[in-house]
LUMTI-394274 format. One record per atom (N, C-alpha, C): x, y, z; residue in three letters. Coordinates in steps of 0.05 Angstrom, whole numbers, plus 5000, padded with zeros to 4 digits. Layout:
BEGIN
XYZALA ...
//
This chain:
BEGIN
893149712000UNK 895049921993UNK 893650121974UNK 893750431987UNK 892650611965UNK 894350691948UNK 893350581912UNK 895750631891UNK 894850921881UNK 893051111889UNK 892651311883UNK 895251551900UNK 895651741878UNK 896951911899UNK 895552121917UNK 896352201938UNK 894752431952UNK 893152611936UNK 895052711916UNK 894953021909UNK 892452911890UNK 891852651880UNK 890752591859UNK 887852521866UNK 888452421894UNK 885152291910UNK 884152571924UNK 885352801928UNK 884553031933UNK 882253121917UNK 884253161884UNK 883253321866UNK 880153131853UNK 880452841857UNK 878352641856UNK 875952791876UNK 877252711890UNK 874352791910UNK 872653101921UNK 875553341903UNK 873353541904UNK 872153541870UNK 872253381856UNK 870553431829UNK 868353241836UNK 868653071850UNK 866552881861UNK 864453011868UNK 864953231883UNK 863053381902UNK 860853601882UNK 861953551854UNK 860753821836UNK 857753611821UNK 855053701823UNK 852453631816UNK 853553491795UNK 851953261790UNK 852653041763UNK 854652861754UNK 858452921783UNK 859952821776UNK 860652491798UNK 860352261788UNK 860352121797UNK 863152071804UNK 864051841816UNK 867151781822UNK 867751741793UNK 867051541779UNK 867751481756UNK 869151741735UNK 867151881735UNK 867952251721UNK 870152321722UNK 869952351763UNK 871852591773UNK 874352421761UNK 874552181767UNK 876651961768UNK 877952091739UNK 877052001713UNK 876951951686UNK 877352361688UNK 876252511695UNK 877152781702UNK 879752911709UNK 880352771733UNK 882452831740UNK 885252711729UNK 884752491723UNK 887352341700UNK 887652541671UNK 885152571666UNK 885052821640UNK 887153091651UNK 886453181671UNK 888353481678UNK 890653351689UNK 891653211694UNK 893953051708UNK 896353081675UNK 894452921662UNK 896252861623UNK 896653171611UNK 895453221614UNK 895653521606UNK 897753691620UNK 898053851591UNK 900854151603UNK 900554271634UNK 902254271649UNK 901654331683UNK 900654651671UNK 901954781652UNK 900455081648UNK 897555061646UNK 895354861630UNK 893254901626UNK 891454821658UNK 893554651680UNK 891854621694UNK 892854851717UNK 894355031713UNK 894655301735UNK 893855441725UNK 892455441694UNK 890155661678UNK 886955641690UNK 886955281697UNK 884255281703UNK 884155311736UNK 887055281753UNK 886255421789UNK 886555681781UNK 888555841766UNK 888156101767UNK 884056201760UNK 883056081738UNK 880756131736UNK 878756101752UNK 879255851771UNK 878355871796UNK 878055991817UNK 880756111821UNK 881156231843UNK 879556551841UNK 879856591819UNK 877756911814UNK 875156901806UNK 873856661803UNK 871456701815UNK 869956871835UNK 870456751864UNK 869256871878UNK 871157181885UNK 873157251871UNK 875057551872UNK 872957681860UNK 872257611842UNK 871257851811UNK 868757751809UNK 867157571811UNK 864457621804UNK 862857651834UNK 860457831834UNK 858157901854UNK 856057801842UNK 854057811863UNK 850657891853UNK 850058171841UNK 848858241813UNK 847658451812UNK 845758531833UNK 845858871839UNK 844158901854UNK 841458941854UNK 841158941816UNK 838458991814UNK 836958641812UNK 838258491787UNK 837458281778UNK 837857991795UNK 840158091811UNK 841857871819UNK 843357641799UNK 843357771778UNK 844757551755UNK 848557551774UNK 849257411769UNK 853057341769UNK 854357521751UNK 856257761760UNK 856857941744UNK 858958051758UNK 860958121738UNK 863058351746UNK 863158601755UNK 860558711749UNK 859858911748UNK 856659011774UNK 856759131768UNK 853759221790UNK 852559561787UNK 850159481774UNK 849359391757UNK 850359151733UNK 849359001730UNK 850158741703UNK 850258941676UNK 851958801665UNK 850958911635UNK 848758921626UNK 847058701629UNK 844158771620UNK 841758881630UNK 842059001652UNK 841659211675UNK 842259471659UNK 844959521648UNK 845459831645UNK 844959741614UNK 843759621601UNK 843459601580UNK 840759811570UNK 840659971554UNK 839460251553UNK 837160081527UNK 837859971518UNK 836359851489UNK 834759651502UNK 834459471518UNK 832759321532UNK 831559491546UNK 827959251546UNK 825959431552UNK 826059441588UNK 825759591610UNK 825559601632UNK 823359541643UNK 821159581625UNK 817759581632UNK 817159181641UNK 819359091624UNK 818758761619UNK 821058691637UNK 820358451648UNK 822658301672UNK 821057961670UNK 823057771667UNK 823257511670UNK 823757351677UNK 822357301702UNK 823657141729UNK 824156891722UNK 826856861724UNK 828056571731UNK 828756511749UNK 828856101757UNK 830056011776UNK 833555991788UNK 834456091762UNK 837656071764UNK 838656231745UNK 841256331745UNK 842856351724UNK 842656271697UNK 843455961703UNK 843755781678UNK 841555821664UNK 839255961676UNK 836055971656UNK 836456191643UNK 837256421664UNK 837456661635UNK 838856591617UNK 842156461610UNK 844156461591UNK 841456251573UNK 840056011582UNK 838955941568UNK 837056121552UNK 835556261559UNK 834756391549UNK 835456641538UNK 837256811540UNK 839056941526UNK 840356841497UNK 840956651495UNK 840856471468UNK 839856461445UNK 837156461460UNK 834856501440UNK 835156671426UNK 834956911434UNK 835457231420UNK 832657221421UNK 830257211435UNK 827257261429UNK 827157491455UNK 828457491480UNK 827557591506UNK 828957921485UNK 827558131509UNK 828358371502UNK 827958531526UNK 828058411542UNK 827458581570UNK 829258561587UNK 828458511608UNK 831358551630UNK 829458221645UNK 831458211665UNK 831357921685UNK 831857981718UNK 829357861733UNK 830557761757UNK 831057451769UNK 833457411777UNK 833957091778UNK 832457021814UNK 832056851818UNK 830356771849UNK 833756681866UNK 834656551847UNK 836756361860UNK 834956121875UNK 833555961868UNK 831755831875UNK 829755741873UNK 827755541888UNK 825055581880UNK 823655431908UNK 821055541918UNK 820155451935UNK 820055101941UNK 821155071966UNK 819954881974UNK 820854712007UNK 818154762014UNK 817654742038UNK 818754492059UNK 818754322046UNK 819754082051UNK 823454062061UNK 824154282046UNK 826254252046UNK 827154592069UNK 825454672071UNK 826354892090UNK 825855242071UNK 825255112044UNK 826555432023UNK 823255482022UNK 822455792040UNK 820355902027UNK 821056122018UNK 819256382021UNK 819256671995UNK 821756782013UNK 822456692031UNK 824756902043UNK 826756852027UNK 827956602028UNK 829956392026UNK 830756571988UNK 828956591976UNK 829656701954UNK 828856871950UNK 828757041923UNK 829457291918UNK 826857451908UNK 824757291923UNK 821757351919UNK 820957671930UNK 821857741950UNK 820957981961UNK 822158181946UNK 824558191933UNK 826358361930UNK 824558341892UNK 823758161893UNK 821558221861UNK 819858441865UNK 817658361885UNK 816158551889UNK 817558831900UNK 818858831907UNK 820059031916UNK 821559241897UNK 821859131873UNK 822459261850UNK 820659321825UNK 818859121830UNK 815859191818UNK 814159451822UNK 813959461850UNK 813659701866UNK 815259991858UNK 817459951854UNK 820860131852UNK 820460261822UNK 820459991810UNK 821160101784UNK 818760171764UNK 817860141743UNK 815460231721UNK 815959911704UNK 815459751724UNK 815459431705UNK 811859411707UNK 811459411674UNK 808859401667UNK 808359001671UNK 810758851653UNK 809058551650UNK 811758401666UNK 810758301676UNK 813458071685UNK 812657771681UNK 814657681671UNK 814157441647UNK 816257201672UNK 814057011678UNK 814156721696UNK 815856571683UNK 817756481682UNK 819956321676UNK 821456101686UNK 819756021708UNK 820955791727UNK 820355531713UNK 821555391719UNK 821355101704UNK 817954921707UNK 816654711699UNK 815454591690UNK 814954361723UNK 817454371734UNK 816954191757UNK 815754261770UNK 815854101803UNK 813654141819UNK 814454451842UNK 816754421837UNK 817354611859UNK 816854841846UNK 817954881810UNK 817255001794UNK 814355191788UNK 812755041794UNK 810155101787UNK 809555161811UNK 810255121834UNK 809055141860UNK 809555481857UNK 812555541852UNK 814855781865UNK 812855951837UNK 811655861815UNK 810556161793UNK 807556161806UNK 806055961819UNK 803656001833UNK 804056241851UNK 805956181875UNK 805756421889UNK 806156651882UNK 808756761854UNK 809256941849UNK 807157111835UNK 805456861824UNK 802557011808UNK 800457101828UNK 800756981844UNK 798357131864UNK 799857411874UNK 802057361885UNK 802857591901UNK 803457811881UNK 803357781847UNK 803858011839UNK 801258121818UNK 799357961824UNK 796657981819UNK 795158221833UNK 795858261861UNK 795558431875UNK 796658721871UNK 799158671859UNK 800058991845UNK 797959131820UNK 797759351831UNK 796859381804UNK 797159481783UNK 795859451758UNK 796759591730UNK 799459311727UNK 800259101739UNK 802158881735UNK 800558661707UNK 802158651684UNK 801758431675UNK 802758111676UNK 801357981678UNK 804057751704UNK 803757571672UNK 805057411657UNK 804457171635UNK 806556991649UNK 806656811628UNK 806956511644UNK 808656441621UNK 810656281617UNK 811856091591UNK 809155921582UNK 809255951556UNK 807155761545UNK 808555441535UNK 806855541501UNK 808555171500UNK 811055191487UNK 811155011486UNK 813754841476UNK 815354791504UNK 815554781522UNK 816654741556UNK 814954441568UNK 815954271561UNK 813653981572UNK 814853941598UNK 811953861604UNK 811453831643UNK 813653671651UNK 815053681673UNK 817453561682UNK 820353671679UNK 820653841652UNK 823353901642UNK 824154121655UNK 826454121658UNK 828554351661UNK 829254521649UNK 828654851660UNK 828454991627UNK 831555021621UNK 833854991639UNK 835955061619UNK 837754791608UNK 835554481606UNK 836154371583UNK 834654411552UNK 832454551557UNK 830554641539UNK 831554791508UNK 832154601483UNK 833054761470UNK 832855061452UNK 834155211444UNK 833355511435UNK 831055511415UNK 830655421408UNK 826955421385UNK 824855361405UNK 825455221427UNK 823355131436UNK 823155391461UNK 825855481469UNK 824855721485UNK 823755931475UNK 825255931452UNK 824056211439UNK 821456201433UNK 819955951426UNK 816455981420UNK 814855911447UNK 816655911468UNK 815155841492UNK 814856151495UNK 816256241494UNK 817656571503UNK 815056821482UNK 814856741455UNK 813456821440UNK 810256761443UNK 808956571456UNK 807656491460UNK 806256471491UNK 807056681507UNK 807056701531UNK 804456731541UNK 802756641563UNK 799456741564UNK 799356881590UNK 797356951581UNK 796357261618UNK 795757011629UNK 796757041664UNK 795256901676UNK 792957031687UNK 791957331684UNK 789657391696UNK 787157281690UNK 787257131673UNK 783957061660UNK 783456851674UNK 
//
């Protein structure tokens, strides 16, 4: 006999489906919004539901934004010459945190790997160079994570923008240890990875 209700093994099994949430979670999750004021939980479908209404891709950065251009796109006080490729979202806000970056960002939405089907098309690799080209970006600062796919996806980006010229390509230095994820990486340690950045031309 299932002692769960419908509405309840529903809402179980689409939190189930979200990266990191085991049954146990969603379970212990969904009893949490169940006890709770029915207002806070038609605050959190209303918040849901305008997600995909109100936020786009920027068209320059591709960051998640209301807007297009992003705010930090039409941001006039950030430098344009500097851009900091990340693998995701979650990496800029990580790094935004810091308060050390001062330039603008392009996100990949991704990172190479072959195995799995994702090469330079699959993400937002061309549309880098393609704004490298476009715009007056003197250094573009490597920001992809420490892993394997990580280091694979800033290998290619350094060759292919090695070839531009007058491009300064640097790399995250230290404080970022081999294996980690940069947007568990905490704000001191981005910010002196960030401060401490090296050319990869040499």
């Amino acid at each position: 006999m299932n002692v769960v209700p419908p509405a309840l093994s529903r809402l179980i099994a689409d939190l189930n489906r979200l990266p990191g949430i085991g049954m146990k979670t969603a379970t212990r999750l969904a009893l949490h919004i169940l006890r709770r004021p029915a207002s806070e939980a038609q605050s959190l479908a209303r918040d849901l539901g305008e997600l995909h209404r109100t936020i786009r891709l920027c068209g320059n950065c591709f960051a998640f934004a209301e807007s297009d251009p992003c705010a930090i796109c039409k941001d006039s006080a950030r430098d344009p010459r500097l851009v900091c490729v990340v693998e995701e979202s979650a990496d800029l806000m990580a790094i935004e945190k810091t308060g050390a970056f001062k330039g603008k960002y392009h996100i990949l939405h991704g990172v190479l790997s072959p195995m799995d089907g994702i090469g330079p098309e699959e993400i937002k690799a061309d549309a880098l160079l393609e704004r490298v080209r476009r715009q007056e970006v003197r250094e573009v600062l490597i920001a992809t994570s420490s892993t394997v796919p990580g280091e694979a996806t800033a290998a290619y980006l350094i060759k292919r923008l090695q070839e531009e010229a007058g491009i300064k390509v640097t790399r995250l230095a230290c404080g970022i240890p081999m294996g980690m994820d940069i947007k568990y990486a905490d704000e001191l340690t981005l910010s002196r990875a960030i401060e401490s950045r090296k050319d990869t031309s040499s």
